[in-house]
C-alpha positions in Angstrom: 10.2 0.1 -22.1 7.8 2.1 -20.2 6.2 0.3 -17.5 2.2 0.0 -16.7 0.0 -2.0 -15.3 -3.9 -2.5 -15.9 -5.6 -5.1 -14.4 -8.0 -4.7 -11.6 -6.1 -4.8 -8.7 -7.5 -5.3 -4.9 -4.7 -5.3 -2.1 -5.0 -6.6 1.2 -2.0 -5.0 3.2 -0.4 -6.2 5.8 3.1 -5.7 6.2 2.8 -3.2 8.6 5.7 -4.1 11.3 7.2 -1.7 13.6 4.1 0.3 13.8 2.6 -3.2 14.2 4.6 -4.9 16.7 4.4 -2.3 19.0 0.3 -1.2 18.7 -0.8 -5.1 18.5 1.6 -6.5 21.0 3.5 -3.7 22.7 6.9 -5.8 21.9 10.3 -3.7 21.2 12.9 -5.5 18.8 14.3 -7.5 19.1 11.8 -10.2 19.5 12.2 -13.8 21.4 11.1 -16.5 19.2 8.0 -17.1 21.0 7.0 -13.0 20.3 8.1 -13.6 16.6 5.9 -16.6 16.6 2.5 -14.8 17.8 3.3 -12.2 15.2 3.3 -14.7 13.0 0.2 -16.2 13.6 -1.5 -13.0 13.8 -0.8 -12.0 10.2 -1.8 -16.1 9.1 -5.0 -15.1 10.6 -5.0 -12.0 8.1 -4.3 -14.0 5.4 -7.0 -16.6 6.4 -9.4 -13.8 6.4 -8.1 -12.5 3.1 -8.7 -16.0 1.8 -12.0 -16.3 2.7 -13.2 -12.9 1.6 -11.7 -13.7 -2.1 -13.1 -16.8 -2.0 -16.9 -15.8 -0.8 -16.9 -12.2 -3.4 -15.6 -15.3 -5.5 -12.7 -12.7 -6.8 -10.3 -13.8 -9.9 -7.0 -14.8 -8.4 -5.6 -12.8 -10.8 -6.9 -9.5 -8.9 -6.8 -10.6 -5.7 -3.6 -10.2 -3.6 -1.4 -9.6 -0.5 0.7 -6.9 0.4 2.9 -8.5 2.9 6.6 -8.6 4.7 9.5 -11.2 4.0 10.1 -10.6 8.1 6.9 -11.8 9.3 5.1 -13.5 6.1 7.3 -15.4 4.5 5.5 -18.3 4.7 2.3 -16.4 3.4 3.9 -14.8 0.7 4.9 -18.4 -0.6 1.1 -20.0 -0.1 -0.3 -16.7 -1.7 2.1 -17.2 -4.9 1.4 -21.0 -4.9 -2.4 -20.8 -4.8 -2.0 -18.1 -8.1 -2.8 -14.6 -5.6 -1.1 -11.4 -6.7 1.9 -11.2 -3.9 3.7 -7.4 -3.8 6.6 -7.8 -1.2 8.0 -4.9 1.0 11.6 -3.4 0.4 11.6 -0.6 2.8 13.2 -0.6 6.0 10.6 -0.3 8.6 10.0 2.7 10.7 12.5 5.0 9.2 11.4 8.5 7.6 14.2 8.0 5.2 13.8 5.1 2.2 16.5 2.6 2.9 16.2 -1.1 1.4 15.4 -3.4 4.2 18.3 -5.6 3.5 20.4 -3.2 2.1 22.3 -4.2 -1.4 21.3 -7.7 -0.9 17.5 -6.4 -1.7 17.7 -7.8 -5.2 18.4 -11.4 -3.7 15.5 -10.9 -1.4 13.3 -10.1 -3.5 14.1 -13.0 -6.4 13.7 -15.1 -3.8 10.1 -15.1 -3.0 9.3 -13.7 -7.0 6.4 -11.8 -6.1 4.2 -10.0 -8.7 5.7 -6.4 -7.6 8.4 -5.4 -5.4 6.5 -2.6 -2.8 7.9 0.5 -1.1 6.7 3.1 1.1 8.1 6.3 1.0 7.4 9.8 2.5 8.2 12.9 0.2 7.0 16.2 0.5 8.6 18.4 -2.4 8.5 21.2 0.2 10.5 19.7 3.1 13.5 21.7 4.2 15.4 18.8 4.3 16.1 18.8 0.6 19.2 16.5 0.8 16.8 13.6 2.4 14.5 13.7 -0.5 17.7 13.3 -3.1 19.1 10.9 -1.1 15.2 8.5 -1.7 14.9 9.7 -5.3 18.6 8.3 -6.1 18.2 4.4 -4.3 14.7 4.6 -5.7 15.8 5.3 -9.5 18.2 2.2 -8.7 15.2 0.4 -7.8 13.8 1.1 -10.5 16.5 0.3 -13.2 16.3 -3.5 -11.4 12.4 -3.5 -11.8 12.9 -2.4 -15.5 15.5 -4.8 -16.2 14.1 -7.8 -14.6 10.9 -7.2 -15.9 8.9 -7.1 -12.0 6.6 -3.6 -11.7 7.2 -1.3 -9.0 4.4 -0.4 -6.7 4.9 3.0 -5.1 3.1 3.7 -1.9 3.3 7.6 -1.8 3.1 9.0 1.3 3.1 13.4 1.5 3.7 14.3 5.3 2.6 17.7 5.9 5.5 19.5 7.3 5.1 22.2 10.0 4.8 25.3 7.8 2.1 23.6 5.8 -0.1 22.6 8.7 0.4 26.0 10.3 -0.9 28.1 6.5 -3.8 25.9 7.6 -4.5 26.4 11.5 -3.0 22.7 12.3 -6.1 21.5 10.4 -5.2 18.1 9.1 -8.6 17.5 7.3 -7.8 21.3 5.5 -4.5 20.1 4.7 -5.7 16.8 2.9 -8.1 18.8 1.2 -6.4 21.9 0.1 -2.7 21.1 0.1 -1.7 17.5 0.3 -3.5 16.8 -3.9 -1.1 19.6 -5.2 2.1 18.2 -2.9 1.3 14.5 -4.3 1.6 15.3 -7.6 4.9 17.7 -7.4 6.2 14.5 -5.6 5.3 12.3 -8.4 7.0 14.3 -11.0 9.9 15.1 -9.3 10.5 11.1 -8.2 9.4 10.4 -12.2 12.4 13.3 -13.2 14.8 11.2 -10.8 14.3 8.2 -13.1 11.5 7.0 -10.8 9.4 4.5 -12.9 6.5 2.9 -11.1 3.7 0.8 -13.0 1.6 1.3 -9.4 1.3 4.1 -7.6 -0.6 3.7 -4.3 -2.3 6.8 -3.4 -3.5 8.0 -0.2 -7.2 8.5 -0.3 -8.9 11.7 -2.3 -11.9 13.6 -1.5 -12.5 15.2 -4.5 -12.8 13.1 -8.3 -10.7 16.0 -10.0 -8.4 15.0 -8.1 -7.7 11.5 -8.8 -8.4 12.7 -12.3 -5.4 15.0 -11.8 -3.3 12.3 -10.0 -3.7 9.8 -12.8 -2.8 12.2 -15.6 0.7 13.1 -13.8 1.3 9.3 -13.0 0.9 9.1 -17.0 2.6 11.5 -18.2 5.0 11.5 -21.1 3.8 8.1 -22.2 3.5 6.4 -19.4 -0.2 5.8 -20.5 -0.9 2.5 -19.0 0.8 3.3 -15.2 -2.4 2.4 -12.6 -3.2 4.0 -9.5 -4.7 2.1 -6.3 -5.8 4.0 -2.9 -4.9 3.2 0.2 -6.5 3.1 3.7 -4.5 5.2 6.2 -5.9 3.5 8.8 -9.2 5.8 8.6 -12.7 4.3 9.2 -15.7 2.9 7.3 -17.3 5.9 6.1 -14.2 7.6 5.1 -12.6 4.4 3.0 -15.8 3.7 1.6 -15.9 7.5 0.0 -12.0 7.6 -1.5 -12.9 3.9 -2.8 -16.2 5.2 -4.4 -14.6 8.9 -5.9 -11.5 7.2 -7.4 -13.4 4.2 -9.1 -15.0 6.4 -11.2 -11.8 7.7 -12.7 -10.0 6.0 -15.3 -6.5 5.2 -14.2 -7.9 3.9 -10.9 -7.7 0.0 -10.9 -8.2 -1.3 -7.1 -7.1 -0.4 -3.7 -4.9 -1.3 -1.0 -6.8 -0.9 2.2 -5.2 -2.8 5.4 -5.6 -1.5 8.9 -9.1 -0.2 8.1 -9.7 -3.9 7.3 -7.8 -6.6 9.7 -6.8 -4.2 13.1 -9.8 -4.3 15.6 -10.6 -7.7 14.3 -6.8 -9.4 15.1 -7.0 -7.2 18.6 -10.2 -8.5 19.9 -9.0 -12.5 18.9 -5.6 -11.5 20.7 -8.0 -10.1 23.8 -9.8 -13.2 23.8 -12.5 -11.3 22.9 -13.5 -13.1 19.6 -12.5 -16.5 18.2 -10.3 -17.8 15.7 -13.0 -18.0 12.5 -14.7 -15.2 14.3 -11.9 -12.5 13.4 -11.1 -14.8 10.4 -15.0 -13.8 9.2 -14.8 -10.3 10.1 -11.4 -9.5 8.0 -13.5 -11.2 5.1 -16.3 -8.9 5.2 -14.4 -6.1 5.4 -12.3 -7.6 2.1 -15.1 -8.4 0.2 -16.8 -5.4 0.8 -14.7 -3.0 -0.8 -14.1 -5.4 -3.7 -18.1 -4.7 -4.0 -18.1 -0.9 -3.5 -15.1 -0.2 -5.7 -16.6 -2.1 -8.3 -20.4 -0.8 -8.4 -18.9 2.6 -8.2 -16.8 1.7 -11.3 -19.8 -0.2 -12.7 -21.8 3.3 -12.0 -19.3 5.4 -14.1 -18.9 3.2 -16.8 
């Protein structure tokens, strides 16, 4: 069975949590109860927001989801199922440059127990590292991974992410932008067939953001591939701003293959800040996370509408 999935998809991520803990709250692990409470709350104030903007851009339940952690969103991830919401739930060990399951073998229990629409990783490949082994070492628990998605019948979302290393930035004067542009479209899709060689199946793959549409044109025929012809691609955030989220949203809904987006810190970060620095209220941030939700909903799909 080859996997796939089709369905407009828009992701609100946020089960960011090393990189999280630390820029939000400045905490180290391991937290005291009262830390691992605020967290907590912080990402229930996400998900308020998230609920709000679906619910305003009045967004079918059945394309409207959360990206979130078992760690610090259990209890989300359970109201988000209940209430019909797509739920993807993170497998990935936090903060390590190597893929390891966050639980280790017991990930299959972990991740039958909160039955979300996909299990999610996050890896970073570049098919040019010199550290060769590392990338065998992710390919082989990811094809494992994979055989359990396939078997239990729960699609794979692959968040692909193509560090440049330090030869690659150098061919380009350490000029990250020239990089993303010139190097990092050709690297993403080595990466994807390579990882789809290992026995790498996703039905998502979550992209970081393209400039150009031949591109994501390109990205979308390699993530299909030897029949794979209903895999779906989403982009990501990265963290950038407005502008540049709003021009990867508009370039890849024109391409077919392109079904929603995942965009996270883009969308929830300065809001949750300023309510922590008691610099906005509750339903303030709340409202602000909304906007931000519903407004890509509405650019991705006039730009889709536009290329129809």
């Amino acid at each position: 069975m080859q996997p796939g999935y089709e369905l407009p998809l828009y992701l609100l991520p946020f089960d960011h949590r090393n990189s999280y803990v630390k820029g939000m709250f400045n905490y180290a692990p391991p937290l005291s109860a009262e830390q691992q409470a605020k967290v907590e709350d912080s990402k229930q104030l996400i998900y308020e927001g998230f609920l709000q903007g679906a619910r305003d851009r009045d967004v079918d339940a059945a394309h409207a989801g959360v990206l979130v952690d078992e760690e610090y969103g259990a209890a989300i991830l359970r109201d988000a199922r209940r209430r019909g919401y797509v739920t993807a739930l993170s497998v990935e060990r936090s903060g390590s440059d190597e893929f390891h399951f966050e639980y280790g073998d017991d990930y299959a229990a972990h991740i039958e127990a909160f039955d979300p629409a996909f299990a999610k990783v996050l890896v970073r490949y570049n098919p040019e590292d010199s550290d060769s082994g590392m990338n065998q070492r992710q390919a082989g628990r990811l094809a494992e991974l994979s055989r359990y998605c396939l078997k239990t019948g729960r699609p794979l979302m692959f968040e692909l992410l193509v560090p440049a290393t330090q030869a690659q930035l150098s061919s380009v004067r350490g000029d990250k932008h020239a990089y993303d542009l010139q190097l990092r479209p050709r690297l993403m899709m080595q990466a994807m067939r390579e990882l789809q060689d290992a026995g790498v199946e996703p039905a998502v793959w979550k992209i970081e953001g393209l400039d150009q549409r031949a591109d994501c044109a390109a990205v979308v025929e390699v993530a299909r591939r030897g029949g794979r012809g209903k895999v779906g691609c989403i982009v990501l955030g990265r963290g950038a701003d407005d502008a540049k989220v709003r021009h990867w949203l508009t370039t890849a809904a024109s391409v077919p293959g392109f079904i929603g987006f995942a965009v996270g810190r883009t969308s929830f970060f300065d809001a949750v800040a300023d309510f922590e620095a008691g610099k906005a209220t509750r339903e303030d941030a709340a409202r602000r996370i909304a906007g931000q939700y519903a407004g890509w909903v509405s650019i991705f799909e006039r730009a889709r509408g536009a290329s129809a």
